[in-house]
N, C-alpha and C positions, 0 to 999 in steps of 0.2 A: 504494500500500500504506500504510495508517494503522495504526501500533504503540501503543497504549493501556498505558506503563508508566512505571514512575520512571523517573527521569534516570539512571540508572546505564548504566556502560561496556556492559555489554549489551544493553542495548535499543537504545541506540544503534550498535552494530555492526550489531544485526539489522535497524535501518532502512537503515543503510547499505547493508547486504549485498542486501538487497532491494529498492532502489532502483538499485543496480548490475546487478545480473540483470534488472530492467524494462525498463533503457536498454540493453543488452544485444540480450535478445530485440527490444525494437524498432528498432535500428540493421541485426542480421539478416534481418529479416522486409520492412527499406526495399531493402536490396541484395540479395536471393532475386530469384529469377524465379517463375515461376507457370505452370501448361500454357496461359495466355493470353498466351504470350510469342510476338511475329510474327515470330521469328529471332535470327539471330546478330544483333550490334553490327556495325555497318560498320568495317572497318578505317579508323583512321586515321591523317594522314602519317605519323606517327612509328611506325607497325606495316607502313611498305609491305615489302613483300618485299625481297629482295636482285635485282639480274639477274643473271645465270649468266654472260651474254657483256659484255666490255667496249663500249662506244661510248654513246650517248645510249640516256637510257631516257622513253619516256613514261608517266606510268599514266591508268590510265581503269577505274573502279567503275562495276559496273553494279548499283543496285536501282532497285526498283519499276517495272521494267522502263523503265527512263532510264539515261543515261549519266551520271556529272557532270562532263560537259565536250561542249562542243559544236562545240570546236575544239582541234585540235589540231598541233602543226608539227615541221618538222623541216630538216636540210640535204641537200640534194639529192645522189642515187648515192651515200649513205654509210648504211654499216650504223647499226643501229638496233635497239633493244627496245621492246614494248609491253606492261608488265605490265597484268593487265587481273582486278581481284575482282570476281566474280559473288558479290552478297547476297544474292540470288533464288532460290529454288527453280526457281527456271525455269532452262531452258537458256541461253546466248548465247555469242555470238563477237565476233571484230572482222575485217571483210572490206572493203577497198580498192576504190572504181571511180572510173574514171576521172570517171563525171561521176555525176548523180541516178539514170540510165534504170538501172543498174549490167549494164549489158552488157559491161563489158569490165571483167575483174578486172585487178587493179596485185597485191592480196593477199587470199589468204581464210585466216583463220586458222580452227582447228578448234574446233568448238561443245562446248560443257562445262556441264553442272549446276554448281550451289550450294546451299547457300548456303556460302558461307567460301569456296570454293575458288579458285585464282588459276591463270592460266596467263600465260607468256611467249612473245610471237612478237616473232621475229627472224627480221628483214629489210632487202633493202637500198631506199633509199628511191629512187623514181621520179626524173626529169625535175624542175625546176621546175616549177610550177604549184601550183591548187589540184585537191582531188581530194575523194573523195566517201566517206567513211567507214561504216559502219551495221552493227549485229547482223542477219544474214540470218534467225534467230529471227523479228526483231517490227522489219523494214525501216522499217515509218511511225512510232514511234515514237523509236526508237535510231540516232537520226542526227547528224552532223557534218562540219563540212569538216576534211580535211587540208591542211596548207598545206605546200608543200616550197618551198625558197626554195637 
């Protein structure tokens, strides 16, 4: 905005004031969204959820249909939480097998849309070993070991 007047108290306010509502409206317009928005924001650690039950907790996000974590562990026959946010509009879960073939469940946790939404499965953890984690959704891509130790 260019003001064309003497140096007086007013015209300079009115640059002022009008340079103020510019930077304004464009600091607004940086932090708006737009209908070309591809979702929520992923939670991050400091926005994870609470868990409901005491004992360990692990989490695990799921977007773009990926995990971010491809490993994950725990201590052996002791209860345990897995919070788990779905950023996806897509469905997914978190389901335990014992090995890749996933013929034999350890845990299936229940399938949920997003995007935002979170769920908690509580369970007690297997035997030592390692084990075979994956969204039943999209099996070849949403995969990890669980490690019980």
């Amino acid at each position: 905005m260019i003001v064309h007047c003497p140096r007086s108290v007013i015209c300079r306010l009115t640059a002022v004031l009008g340079l103020s509502v510019t930077l304004a409206l464009v600091t607004l317009a940086a932090c708006g969204g737009d209908s070309s928005d591809t979702g929520p924001t992923p939670l991050l650690p400091l926005d994870r959820p609470s868990p409901t039950h005491d004992g360990p907790v692990l989490y695990l996000s799921a977007q773009d249909r990926q995990f971010d974590k491809d490993k994950i562990s725990a201590n052996a026959n002791k209860e345990l939480s897995i919070i788990v946010v779905n950023n996806d509009a897509a469905p997914h879960n978190v389901a335990i097998y014992t090995n890749e073939l996933a013929e034999e469940e350890v845990f299936v946790g229940e399938t949920f849309s997003g995007p935002g939404e979170v769920r908690e499965y509580y369970f007690v953890a297997p035997d030592e070993g390692d084990y075979f984690f994956r969204c039943d959704v999209h099996p070849t891509t949403m995969t990890g070991t669980f490690q019980v130790d």
